[in-house]
Structure formats: C-alpha cells, structure tokens
C-alpha positions in Angstrom: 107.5 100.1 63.6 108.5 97.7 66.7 106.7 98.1 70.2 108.4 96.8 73.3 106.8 96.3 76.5 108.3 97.6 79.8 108.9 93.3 80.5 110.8 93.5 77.1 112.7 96.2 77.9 113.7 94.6 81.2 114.7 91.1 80.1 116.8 93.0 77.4 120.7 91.9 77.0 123.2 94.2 78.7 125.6 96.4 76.7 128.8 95.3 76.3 129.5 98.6 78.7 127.3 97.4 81.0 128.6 94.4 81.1 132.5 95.4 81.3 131.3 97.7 84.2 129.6 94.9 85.8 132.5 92.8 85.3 135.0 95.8 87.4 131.9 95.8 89.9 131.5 92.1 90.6 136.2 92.2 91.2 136.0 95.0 93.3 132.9 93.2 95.4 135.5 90.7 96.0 138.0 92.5 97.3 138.8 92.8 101.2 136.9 95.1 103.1 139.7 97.2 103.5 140.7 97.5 100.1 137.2 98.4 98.9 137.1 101.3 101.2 140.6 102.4 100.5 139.5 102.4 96.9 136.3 104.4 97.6 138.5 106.8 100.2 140.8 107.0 96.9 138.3 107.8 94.3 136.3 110.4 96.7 139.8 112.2 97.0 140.7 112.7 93.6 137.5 113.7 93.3 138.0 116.5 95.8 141.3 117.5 94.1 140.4 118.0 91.2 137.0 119.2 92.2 138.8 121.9 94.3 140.3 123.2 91.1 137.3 123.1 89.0 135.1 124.8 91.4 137.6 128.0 91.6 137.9 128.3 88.1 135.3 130.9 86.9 133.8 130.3 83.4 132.1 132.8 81.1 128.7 131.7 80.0 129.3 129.7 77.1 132.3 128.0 78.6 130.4 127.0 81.4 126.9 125.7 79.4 129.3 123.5 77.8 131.0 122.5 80.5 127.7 121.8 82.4 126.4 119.6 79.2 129.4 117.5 79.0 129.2 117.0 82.5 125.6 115.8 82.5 125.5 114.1 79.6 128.1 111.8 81.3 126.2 111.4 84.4 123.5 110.4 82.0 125.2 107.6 80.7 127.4 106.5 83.8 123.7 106.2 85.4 122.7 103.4 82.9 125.5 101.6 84.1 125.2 98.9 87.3 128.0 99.4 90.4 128.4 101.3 93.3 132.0 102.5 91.4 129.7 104.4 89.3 127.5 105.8 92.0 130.5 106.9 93.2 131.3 108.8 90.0 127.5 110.6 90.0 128.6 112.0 93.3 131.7 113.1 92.7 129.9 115.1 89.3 126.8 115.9 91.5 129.3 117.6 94.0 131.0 119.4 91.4 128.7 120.9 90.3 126.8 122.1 93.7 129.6 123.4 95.1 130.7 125.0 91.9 127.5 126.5 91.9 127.8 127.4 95.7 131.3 129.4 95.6 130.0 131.3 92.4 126.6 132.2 93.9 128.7 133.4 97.3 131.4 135.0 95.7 129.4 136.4 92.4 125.9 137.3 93.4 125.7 138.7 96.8 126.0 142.6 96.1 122.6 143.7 96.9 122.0 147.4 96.5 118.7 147.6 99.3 117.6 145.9 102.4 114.8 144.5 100.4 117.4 142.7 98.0 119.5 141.9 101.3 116.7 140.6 103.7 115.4 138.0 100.9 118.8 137.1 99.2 120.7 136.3 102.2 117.8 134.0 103.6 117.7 132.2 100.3 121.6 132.0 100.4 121.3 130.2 104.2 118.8 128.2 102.7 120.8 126.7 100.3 123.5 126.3 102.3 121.7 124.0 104.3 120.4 122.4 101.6 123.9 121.5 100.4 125.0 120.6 104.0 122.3 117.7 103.8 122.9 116.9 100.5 126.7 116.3 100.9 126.7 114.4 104.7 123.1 112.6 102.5 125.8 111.6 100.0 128.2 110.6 103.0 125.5 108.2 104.1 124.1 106.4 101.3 126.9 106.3 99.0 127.9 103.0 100.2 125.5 100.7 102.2 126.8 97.7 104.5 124.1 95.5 103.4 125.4 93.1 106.6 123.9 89.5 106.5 122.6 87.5 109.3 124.6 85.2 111.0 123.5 82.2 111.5 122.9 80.7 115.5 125.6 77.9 116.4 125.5 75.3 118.9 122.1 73.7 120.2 119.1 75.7 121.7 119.6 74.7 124.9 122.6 77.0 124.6 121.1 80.2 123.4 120.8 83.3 125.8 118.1 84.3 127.5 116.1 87.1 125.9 113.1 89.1 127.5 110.8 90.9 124.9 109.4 94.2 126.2 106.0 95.1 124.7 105.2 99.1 125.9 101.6 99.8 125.9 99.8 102.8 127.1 96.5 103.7 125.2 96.3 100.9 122.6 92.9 98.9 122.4 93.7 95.4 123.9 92.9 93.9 120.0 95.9 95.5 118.7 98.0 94.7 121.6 97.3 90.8 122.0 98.0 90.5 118.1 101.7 91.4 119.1 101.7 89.9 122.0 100.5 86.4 120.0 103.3 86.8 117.4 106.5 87.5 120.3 105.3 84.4 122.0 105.3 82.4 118.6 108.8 83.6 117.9 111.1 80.7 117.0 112.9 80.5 120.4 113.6 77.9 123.6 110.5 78.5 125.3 112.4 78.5 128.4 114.2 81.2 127.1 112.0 83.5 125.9 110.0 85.6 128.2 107.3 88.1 127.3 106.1 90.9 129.0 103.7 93.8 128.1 104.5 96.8 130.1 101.0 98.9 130.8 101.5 102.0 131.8 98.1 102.2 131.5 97.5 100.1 134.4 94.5 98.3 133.3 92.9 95.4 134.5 91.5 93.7 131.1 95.3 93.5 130.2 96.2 92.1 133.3 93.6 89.5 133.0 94.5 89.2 129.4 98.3 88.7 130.2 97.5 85.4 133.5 95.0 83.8 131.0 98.0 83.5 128.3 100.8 83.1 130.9 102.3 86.7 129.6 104.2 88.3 132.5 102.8 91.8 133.0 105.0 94.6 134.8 103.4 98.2 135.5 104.3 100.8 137.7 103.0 103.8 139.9 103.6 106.8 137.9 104.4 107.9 134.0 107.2 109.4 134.4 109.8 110.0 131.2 107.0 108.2 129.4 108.2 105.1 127.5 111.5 105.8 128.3 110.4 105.3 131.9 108.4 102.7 131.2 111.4 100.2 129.7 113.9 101.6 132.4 111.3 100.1 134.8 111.0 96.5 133.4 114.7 96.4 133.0 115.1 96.2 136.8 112.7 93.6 137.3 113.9 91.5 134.6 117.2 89.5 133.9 117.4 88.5 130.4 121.1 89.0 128.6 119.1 90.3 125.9 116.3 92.4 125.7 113.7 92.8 122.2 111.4 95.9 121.8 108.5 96.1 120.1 105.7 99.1 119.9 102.4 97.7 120.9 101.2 97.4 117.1 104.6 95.9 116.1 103.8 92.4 115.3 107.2 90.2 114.8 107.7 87.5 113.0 108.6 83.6 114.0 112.3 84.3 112.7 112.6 87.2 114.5 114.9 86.4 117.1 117.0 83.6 115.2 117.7 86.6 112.6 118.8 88.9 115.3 120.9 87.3 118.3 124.3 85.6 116.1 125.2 89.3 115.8 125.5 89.7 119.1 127.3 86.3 119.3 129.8 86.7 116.5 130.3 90.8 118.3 130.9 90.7 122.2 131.0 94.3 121.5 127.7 94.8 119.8 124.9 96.3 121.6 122.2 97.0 119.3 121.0 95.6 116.5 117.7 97.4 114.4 115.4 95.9 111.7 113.5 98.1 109.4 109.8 99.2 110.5 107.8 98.0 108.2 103.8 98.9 107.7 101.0 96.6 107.0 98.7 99.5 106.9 98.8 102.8 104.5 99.7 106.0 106.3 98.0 109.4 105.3 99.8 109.7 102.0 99.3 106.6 100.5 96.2 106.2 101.8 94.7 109.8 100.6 96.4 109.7 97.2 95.9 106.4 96.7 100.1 105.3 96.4 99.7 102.4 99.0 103.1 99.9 97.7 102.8 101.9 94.3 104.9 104.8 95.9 107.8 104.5 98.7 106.4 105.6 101.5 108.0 108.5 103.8 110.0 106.0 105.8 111.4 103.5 103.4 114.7 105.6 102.6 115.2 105.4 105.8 115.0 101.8 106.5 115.7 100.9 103.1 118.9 103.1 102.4 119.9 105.6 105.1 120.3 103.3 107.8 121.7 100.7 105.6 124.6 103.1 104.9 124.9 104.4 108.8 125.8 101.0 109.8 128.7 101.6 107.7 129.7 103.8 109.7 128.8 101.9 112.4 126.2 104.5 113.4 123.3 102.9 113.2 119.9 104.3 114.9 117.8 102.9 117.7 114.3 103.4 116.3 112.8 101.8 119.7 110.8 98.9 118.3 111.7 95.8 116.3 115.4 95.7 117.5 117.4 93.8 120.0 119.5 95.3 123.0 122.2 93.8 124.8 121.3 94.4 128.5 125.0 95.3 130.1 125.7 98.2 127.9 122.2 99.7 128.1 122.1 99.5 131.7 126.1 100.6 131.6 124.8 103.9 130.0 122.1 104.7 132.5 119.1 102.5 130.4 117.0 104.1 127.9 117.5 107.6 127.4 115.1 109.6 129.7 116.6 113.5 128.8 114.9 113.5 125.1 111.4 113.0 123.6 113.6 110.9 121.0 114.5 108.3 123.5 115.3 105.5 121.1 118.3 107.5 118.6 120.1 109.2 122.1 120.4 105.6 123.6 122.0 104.8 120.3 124.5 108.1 120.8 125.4 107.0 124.4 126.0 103.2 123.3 128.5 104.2 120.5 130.4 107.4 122.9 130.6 104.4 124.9 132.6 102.4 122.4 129.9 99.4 121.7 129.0 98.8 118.5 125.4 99.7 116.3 124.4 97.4 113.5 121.3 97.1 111.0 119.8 94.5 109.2 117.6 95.9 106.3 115.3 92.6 106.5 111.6 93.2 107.7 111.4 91.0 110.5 108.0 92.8 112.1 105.4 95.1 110.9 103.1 97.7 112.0 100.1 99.9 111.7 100.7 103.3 109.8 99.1 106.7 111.5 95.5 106.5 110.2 95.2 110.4 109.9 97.3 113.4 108.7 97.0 114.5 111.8 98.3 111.8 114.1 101.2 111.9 111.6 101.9 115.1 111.8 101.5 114.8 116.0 103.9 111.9 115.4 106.8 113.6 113.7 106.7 116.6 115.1 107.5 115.0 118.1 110.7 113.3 116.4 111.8 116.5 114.7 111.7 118.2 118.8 113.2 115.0 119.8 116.1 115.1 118.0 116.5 119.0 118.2 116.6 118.6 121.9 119.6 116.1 121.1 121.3 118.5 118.8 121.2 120.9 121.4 122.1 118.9 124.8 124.6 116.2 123.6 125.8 117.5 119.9 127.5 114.9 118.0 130.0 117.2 117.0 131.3 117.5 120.8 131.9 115.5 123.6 134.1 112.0 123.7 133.4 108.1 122.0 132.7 109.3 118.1 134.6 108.6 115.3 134.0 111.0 112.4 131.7 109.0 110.4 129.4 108.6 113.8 129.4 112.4 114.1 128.2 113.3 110.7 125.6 110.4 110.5 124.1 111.4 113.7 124.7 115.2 112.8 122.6 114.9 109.0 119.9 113.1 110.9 119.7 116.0 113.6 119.9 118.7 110.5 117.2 116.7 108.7 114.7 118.2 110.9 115.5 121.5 110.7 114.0 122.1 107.3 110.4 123.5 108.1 112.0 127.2 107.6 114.3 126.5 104.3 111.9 124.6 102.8 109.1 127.6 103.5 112.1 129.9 102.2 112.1 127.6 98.7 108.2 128.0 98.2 108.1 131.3 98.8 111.4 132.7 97.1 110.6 133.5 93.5 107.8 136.0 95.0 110.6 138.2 96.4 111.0 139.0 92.7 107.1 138.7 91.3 105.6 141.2 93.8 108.7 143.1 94.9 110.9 143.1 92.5 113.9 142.2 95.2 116.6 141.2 93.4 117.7 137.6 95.6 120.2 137.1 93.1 122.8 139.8 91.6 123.4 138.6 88.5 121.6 138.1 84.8 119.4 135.3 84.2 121.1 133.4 81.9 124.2 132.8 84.1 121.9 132.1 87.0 120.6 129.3 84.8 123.8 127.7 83.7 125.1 127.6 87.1 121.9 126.7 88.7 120.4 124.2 86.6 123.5 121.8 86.8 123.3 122.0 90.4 119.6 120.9 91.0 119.6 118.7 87.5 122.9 116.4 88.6 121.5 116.3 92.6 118.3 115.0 91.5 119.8 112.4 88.8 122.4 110.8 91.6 119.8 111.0 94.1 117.7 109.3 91.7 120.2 106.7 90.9 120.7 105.9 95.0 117.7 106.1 96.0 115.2 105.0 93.0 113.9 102.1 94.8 113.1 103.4 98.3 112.4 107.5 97.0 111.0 108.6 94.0 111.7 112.1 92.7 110.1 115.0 93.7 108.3 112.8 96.7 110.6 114.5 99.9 109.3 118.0 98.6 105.6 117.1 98.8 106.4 115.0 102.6 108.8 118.5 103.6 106.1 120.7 102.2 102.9 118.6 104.2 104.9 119.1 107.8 107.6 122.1 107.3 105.0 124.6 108.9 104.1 122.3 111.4 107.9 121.3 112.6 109.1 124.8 112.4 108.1 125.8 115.5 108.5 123.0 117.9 112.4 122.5 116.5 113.2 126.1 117.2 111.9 126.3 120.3 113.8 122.9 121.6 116.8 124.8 120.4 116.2 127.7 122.9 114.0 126.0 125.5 115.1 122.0 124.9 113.3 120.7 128.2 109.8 122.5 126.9 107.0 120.1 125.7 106.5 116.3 126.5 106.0 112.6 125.1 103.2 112.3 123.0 101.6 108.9 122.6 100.8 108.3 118.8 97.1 106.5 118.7 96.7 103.7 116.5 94.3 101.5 115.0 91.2 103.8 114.3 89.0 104.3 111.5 87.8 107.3 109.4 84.1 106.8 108.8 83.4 109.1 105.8 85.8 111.4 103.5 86.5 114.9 105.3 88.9 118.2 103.6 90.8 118.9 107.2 90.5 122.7 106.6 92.3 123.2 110.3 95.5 121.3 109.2 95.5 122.1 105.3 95.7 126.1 106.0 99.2 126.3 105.4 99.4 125.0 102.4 96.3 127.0 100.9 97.7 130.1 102.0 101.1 128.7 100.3 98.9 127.8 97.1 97.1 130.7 97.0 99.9 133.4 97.4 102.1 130.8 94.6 98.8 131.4 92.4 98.8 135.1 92.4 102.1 135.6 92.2 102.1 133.5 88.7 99.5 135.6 88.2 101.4 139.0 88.7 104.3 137.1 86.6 102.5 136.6 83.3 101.2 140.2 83.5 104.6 141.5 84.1 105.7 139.4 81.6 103.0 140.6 79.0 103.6 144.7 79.9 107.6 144.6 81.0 110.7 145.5 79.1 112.4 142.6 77.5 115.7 143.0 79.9 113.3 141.1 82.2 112.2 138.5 80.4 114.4 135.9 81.2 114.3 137.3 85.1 111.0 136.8 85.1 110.6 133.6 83.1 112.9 131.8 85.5 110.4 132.7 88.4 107.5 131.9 87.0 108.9 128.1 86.5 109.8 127.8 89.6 106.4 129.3 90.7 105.0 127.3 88.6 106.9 124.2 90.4 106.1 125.4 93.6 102.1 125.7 93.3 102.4 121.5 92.0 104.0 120.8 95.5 101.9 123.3 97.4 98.6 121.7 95.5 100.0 118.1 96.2 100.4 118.9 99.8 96.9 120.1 99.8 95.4 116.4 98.2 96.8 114.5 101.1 94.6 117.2 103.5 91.8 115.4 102.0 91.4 112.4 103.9 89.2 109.2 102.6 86.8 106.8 104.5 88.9 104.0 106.0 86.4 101.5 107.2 88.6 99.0 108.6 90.2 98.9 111.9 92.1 95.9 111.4 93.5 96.2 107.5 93.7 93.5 105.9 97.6 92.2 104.7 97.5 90.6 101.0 98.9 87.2 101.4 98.5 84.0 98.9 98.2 80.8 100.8 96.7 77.3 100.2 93.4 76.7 102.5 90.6 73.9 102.8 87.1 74.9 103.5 84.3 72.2 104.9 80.8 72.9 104.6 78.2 72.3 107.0 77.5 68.8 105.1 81.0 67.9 105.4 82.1 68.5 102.4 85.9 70.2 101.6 86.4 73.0 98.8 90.1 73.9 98.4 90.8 77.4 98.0 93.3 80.1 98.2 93.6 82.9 100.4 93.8 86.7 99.2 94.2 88.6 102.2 94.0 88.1 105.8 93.3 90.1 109.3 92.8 89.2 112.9 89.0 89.0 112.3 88.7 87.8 109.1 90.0 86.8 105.7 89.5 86.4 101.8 89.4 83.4 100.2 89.3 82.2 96.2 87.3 79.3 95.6 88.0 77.1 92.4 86.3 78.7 88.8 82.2 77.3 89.1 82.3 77.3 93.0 80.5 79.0 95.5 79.0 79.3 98.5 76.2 81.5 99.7 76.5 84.4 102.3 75.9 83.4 105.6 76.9 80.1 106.0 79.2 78.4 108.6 82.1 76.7 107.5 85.6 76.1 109.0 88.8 76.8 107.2 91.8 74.7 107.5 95.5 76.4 107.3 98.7 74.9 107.4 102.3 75.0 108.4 104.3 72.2 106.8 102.2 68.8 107.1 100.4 70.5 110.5 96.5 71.9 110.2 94.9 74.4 112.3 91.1 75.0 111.7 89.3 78.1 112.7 85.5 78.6 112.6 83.9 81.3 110.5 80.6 82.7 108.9 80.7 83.7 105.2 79.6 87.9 105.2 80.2 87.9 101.8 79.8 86.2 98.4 80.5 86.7 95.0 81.1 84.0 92.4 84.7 82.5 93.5 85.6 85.5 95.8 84.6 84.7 99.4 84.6 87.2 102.2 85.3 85.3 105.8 84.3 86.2 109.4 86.5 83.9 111.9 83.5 82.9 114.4 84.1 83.1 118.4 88.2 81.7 117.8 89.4 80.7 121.5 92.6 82.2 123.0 94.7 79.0 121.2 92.9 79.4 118.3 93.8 82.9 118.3 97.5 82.8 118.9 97.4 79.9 116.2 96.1 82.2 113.5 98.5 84.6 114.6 101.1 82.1 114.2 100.2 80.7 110.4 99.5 84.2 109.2 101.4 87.7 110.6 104.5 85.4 112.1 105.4 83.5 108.9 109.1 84.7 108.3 108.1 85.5 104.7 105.3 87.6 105.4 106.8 91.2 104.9 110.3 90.5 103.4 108.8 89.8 100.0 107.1 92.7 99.8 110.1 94.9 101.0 112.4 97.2 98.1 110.7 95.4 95.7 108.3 98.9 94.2 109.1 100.5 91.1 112.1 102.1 90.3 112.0 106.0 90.0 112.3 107.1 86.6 112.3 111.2 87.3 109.8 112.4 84.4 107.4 109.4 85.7 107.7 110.9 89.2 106.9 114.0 87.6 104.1 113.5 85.9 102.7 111.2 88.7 102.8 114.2 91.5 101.3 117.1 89.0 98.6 114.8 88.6 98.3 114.6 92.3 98.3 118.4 92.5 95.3 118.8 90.4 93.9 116.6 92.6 94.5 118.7 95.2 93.4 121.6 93.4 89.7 120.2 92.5 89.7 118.7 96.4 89.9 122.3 97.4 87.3 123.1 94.9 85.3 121.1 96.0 85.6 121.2 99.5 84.8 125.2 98.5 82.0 124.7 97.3 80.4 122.1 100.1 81.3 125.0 102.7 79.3 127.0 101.0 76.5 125.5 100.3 76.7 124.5 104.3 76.7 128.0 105.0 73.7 128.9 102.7 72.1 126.1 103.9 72.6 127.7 107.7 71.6 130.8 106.4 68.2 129.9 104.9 67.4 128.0 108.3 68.4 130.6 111.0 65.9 133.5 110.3 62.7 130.7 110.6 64.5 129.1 114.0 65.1 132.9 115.1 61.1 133.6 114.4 60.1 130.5 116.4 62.0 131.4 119.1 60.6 134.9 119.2 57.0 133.4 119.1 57.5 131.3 122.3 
C-alpha cells in the first residue's frame, strides 16, 4: 500500500491535461486586454445560447438524472484543471443548471391547492429567486478579477504631490490611536509632503496634547454632525493636500503605504479613488469563539480578496473609508464625503463614478486593523452597513439616475442586494417545516423530480463557488455568517427601505477585552429558537417517517436532510454566542525577526522574535539559554544596518521562550518601535490569501463539528443557569427570614 502526504500530493507533476490547459491559459494571459474580454464576452454568450435552449427543454426523470450526471461529472473534472477559461466553463454549467432548475420550478411546481401550500410555497419561490439574483450578478463579479499592479513613482521626491492623511477618531482610547498615528508619520514619504492629522470629534485635550508633543496637526470642530462623514468634510476645508489618505483610528499603515498607492493616480488623471484591502491583526468574534483565527477566511476576506478584486474590473470599485487614497478635486467636485447615508464610504464611491472618475483596487494589505472584540459590537457594526447601504438602494438606486455603465450598476446593485438576506435566509431554515408540522405542500411535484432538478442546482453552485472562491471562502462558511446576523439585519434593512432617514451613525468600539468566558443568552435567542424548532421538527419527521404511508417517504426524507442541514448551521451559529476570555487589549501580531538582548552585566544573547505588540513582545533565545523573570534587559532591533534599542523587564520565563515588557519607551522610542515592527511593508502581505484552500467535504466536516460545539455550549450554559437559579433559590427564603427578624 503507498501513503502520500498532503506535501506529496502538492509537489505532484501536472497531468498532461493540466498542463495543455495551462498552456491555453498562460496564451490567452498574453493576449491584449481587449481580446481577452472579447473572448470571455464570446464564451459567456454561447453559453447563454445554448443555455437558453437547454433550460426550455423539459426532460423526464431519467433523461434529466443523466443529463445532471454528465454535466457534473464534467464540472468535476474541468475544476481540477488551472485557468480562468475554465472558471468560465463552471459558470456557464453552474448557470445552466440554476436557471434550468428555476424555469422548471416556476413553470412546473407552483399549483398549490390551499393558502397554506400558497403562503409557504410562494415565499420559498421569492426566496430563491433572490438567491439566484445574487448568485448570477456574484458570478458577474468574481468571474474575472483585475488583479491591477502597482505602479511604480517616477521622477525624484521632491516632485511628488502633497498628500494629507486624515486619522477620524471619536471614542478610541489614545493607545490605539497614537499606534496609527506613529505608523502614518513613518510612511515612506517627503516629509515635507506628508502631513498628518487626527480629527477628534471627541474634542479631548490628552489628544490635543498628544498631537503638539509629536508635531501631529489636530483639527476638531463644534458639533457631530453626519458623524464621520462630517468629521472628514470638515478637515477637507482646512486642508490643501492634492491627495488625501484615510485611515480608521485602529488602521495602522504600513511604510509603503503611500509609494504603493499615489502612481495610480499619476499614470490616471482621471482616477479618484484608489482602496487596499482591510486587513486584521486581531480575530473577530468568529474566529476568536471557534477558534478559526488564519485557519478559516474570515467574513471579510472575499470581499477584499475576490469581490472587489473583480469590481475593479468593472471599474466599480468600493470606498471602504479607511486604508485608501482620494484625490481631493473630484471628492470636493461631488459635494465631499457622502453625508445622506450611514454608509458614507460606498455612496462617495457611487457619486465619483456617476461623475465619470475612475475607482481602482489593489488587493495588497498595505494597513491592518483591530477586529470587533464581541459578537455583539459585530453585529452593531454590520447592521449598520446592511441600513447603510439599504438607505442607498433606496435614495440613489444604481439602476437609475446618469454616469453608470452597466457593469457599475450591477456591482453596486449585488452589493446593495447582499444585505437584504436576513428574511430569505430565515425562509431557508425554516422551509422544510412547512412540510414536517403542516404538511404544506411548498413544492407541487414528487420527490424524486424535485431532487434531480434540485440537487444539480445547489451541487454545481457550491462546486464553482468553491472553485472561485476556495482561498478567501470556504464552503458552507456564508451560511453560518448569514445565519449569526439575518435576524438581526432584517429589521433595520426594511425599515431604511420605507423610512431611509430613520436611525443614525454608530461608532464601532475597539480595543477591549473580555475577562472570563460568557454564553450571550440576549443575542444567541434567535438562533436557539431556530435550533430548537429545527430539533423538533426532525423529530416529528422520523416519526412520520416510522408511522406514514410509503408515498411519503421520499417527501419526507428530502426534509429531514435538509432539516438536518439546517440544525448544523443553526447549532454553529449558536457556538460563536459563546464568547471566550480575551485577556489582551493589544494582541499580539506573529512576526519572526532577528533581535539582540544585553543583560544587566553587559552581556548580548541573540535571539529571535515570535510575536510583537505595542507593550510588549516574544522573544526565542538560542537552545541552553535563559534568563530569569524579572530582569531588565534592552533589546536591539533593526532596519538594514540601523539599531534601535528599547528597554524592557522580562514577565515571563520558560526555557528559550522569553515573554518581554517594553519598560517606560519615550515618545521616539515609541514611534521607532512602531516603525521596525507594524510599518514594515511586509508585515501583513505575507500573511494575506495565503490559508488553505477549501476542499467542500473538509468544510463540511469542519462546521458540523463546530455545531456540536454549539450544541454542548448550550448544554452547558443550561445547566450553569440552573444551578444559578437553584443556588438563588436556596438563599432567598434565609435572606427573606432575616429581613422579617429586623
């Protein structure tokens, strides 16, 4: 028997297919622009053409099970093979398939015989159909990402612009501020050109003094009003930059930051944005409470990594309102930052391309940020986005109004319709009950054709989406994120569709810490009442399927499985209400670089650093060294042949494995560590895309496990609250008989 290991299999030759298909991949990569388009515009409409006829074409049953196996079993080979050719082959199959599925369930299975069957079948049918909207303008967007390149700066510095960074700061503690505030005045950049300001709209005077002592200018205002729209509308008009760099107040940048950014904008007089991904140093509530921390993609890397990637194709890319670059004429030519949205950051992007200036992305982590600690600053956080961009769909609809090309319209449209999937995705978890504890009949036909037109549908979307998106999504993951915040967006997005001024800007805290591991039983009730209804309608299922007539089986089978899918979200959704200890207000970012220690007796140790914060840092001594806890050494880093040397106190001590305190570092010292540690350009680049590729029966496995988790967090969150409420039992009779005695 021969064993390979997963490195094996990776160094393994290509096929002489995959090679040949490589071969047609690497030409067509050579082509012009124009010709590669054409030939994606070409192979999209033949696939429409002859889609068109397939989809029509009704099929008995056998004729279409063979028809859907030969059909996957392609996709399943075309997905071994390298090329965005061949991406474009699992869409035009994935496609088929939907929409074949689509006309036969509109056409074929809509004759509902009571108001029961009607009521439920008809929202499932307007649930899918949004489903398929986002899946096909998903498709429209990711099918073929720019990928643009920086360009590099010509000329000497003494000839590049003038750029003014804006750092917007309201309620952040002034450690998390001056971290970013360290890192934009580091940036790689004429010093004479590069002026820094931190805009306080909380008026407070440790900032101000902060912001004189480090020769930061400092611009605040009167009021709050529009919030941090407001807030950057208000520097703008006492500043003068030709260019203008935002970053949140937790958005630390890196030294290359600007020398990325600004030949864009020189190469493009037309340009007038330019984004870079937001990257995290720190987990948010997902990773952090099921433990996937740069295991898993996080909620926001197909976004940055993919979805945005392929807008700027369409020259429709977003502003996200930190770690991007504005050119100050067209923003102040389309009134500043948007003030009429919660969303202020995508509407300026809107105006700026109805205006005719270009949009463009670069998918390289030039800055990096703290996560939301909690699941429920997260939630706070998108349900603002998801009102945001509702008030958007509803006051300037890309589909209307002057300046878009197509492509713009549908990008900006999908991301507006992205948020509207609190209801449909509640329809999909609830669905199969319809039939478990009514018997409503949501579909009007038998069992085994709903399978064979079904199954194709969700088995080719999840293989193509798979193939796209493997490194920045894994399966099943947007069900579990959709499932955690559908109750919570529902609301809020409908009502900005009726009432679009109603509700303001919510600041989103960061930098806290969670001092002991808590079941959040406020914000986890959704999804219990989800779980628990899922649960009993399984339940009702197996006993209908042990007592009912065999006409049903197959009726009732197909439910239960897709109860059955359901309760593994539902239960997931209810692990990441179970929030751990996080004991750290400043994480720590992994990092390897070479350091020197000296020792009180003058004595140097070299070593090698594991991780790093503003506060402290971990450091790996050579095998037989140590030093004990508590003593005061200094610790020499270095950019090229230059050291910097910061005082600290060893706190802890463990054979080779040193844990560092930086000791009383002055404001230079400070900015320097800042500079040799979150500002090198490399810090978060190598880290980004580079997670495991989704395999769909991994991702499988990986979230069931997660939903037992969830199940025994419940459990045992169950069973603390009632021992607490024993516990208050056995004590309020004795505290009731004291009181009656005096």
């Amino acid at each position: 028997m021969i064993t390979t290991t997963p490195e094996a299999d990776a160094a393994a030759p290509p096929t002489r297919t995959q090679r040949w298909a490589q071969a047609i991949s690497d030409r067509i990569e050579q082509w012009p622009a124009g010709l590669r388009h054409a030939l994606g515009l070409g192979v999209m409409l033949i696939c429409v053409v002859l889609g068109t006829f397939i989809i029509i074409t009704p099929f008995e049953f056998y004729a279409q099970c063979m028809f859907a196996v030969g059909c996957f079993a392609v996709a399943l080979v075309l997905r071994k093979i390298p090329g965005r050719l061949t991406v474009l082959i699992l869409i035009g199959l994935s496609l088929t398939a939907s929409l074949r599925y689509m006309y036969w369930r509109v056409t074929a299975t809509l004759d509902f015989e009571s108001w029961l069957d009607i009521a439920f079948g008809y929202g499932l049918v307007l649930a899918e159909l949004y489903a398929l909207a986002v899946l096909v303008f998903g498709y429209l967007q990711t099918a073929w990402p720019l990928r643009r390149q920086p360009v590099l700066l010509k000329g000497p510095p003494s000839e590049w612009p003038v750029v003014d960074v804006f750092i917007p700061t309201y309620n952040e503690a002034l450690d998390i501020v001056k971290l970013t505030i360290f890192a934009a005045q580091a940036m790689d950049w004429p010093k004479d050109k590069l002026r820094v300001h931190v805009l306080d709209d909380g008026n407070r005077k440790d900032f101000r003094e902060f912001c004189e002592q480090i020769n930061v200018g400092y611009i605040t205002r009167d009021n709050n009003r529009h919030a941090k729209a407001g807030n950057l509308n208000e520097a703008l008009k006492v500043t003068s930059g030709e260019y203008v760099a935002f970053f949140d107040a937790d958005h630390v940048p890196t030294r290359s930051f600007l020398q990325i950014s600004i030949g864009w904008f020189l190469k493009d007089p037309k340009l007038a944005m330019l984004q870079t991904p937001h990257f995290f140093f720190s987990p948010d509530p997902f990773e952090k409470n099921l433990n996937t921390f740069r295991s898993v993609p996080n909620e926001g890397e197909l976004f940055y990594g993919l979805v945005q990637d392929g807008n700027d194709l369409w020259n429709a890319t977003f502003f996200c309102g930190s770690c991007a670059v504005l050119r100050r004429d067209p923003l102040l030519e389309v009134g500043g930052v948007a003030v009429e949205t919660v969303t202020e950051d995508a509407h300026t992007a809107l105006k700026l391309n109805r205006a005719g200036y270009n949009t463009a992305y670069l998918a390289i982590p030039q800055a990096a940020g703290l996560a939301t600690e909690s699941l429920s600053r997260h939630i706070s956080q998108r349900v603002r986005w998801a009102r945001g961009m509702a008030q958007i769909f509803r006051t300037d609809n890309p589909l209307f109004g002057k300046g878009l090309k197509l492509g713009q319209r549908l990008c900006y449209l999908n991301a507006m319709l992205h948020f509207f999937y609190g209801l449909p995705r509640l329809v999909f978890l609830t669905a199969p009950l319809a039939y478990l504890f009514f018997g409503a009949q949501i579909f009007h036909a038998t069992g085994l054709m709903i399978m064979a037109y079904a199954l194709p549908h969700i088995f080719h979307a999840a293989l193509t989406n798979s193939a796209i998106q493997g490194r920045f999504r894994h399966s099943f993951w947007n069900e579990v994120y959709e499932t955690v915040l559908a109750w919570y967006i529902m609301g809020p997005v409908l009502m900005a569709l009726v009432k679009p001024k109603f509700g303001g800007f919510n600041v989103t805290s960061k930098g806290g810490i969670i001092d002991q591991t808590f079941f959040d039983w406020k914000l986890a009730r959704p999804y219990i009442v989800l779980l628990a209804i899922n649960l009993a309608g399984m339940i009702f299922g197996f006993v209908q399927l042990a007592v009912g007539s065999e006409g049903a089986v197959v009726t009732l089978l197909i439910n239960l499985v897709w109860t059955v899918y359901n309760l593994i979200i539902t239960s997931a959704a209810v692990a990441v209400a179970s929030e751990t200890r996080q004991v750290r207000s400043e994480p720590r970012v992994a990092a390897v670089m070479p350091a020197l220690m000296t020792l009180p007796d003058g004595s140097v140790i070299e070593g090698v650093t594991q991780d790093f914060s503003q506060k402290g840092m971990g450091l790996r001594l050579p095998e037989g060294v140590s030093v004990p806890q508590g003593a005061r050494v200094q610790i020499s880093l270095f950019r090229n042949d230059q050291a910097s040397v910061f005082p600290a106190i060893i706190v802890f001590s463990r054979g080779g494995l040193l844990g560092l305190q930086f000791d009383h570092l002055s404001l230079r010292q400070q900015s320097e560590l800042v500079r040799l540690t979150f500002s090198r350009a490399d810090t978060w680049a190598s880290t980004w895309g580079h997670g495991e590729i989704d395999t769909p029966l991994v991702a499988l496995r990986a979230v069931t496990r997660i939903g037992w988790r969830g199940f025994t967090a419940l459990f045992k969150a169950t069973l603390m609250e009632l021992r607490n409420a024993v516990a208050r039992r056995r004590v309020a009779p004795s505290t009731l008989e004291n009181v009656l005695d005096k």
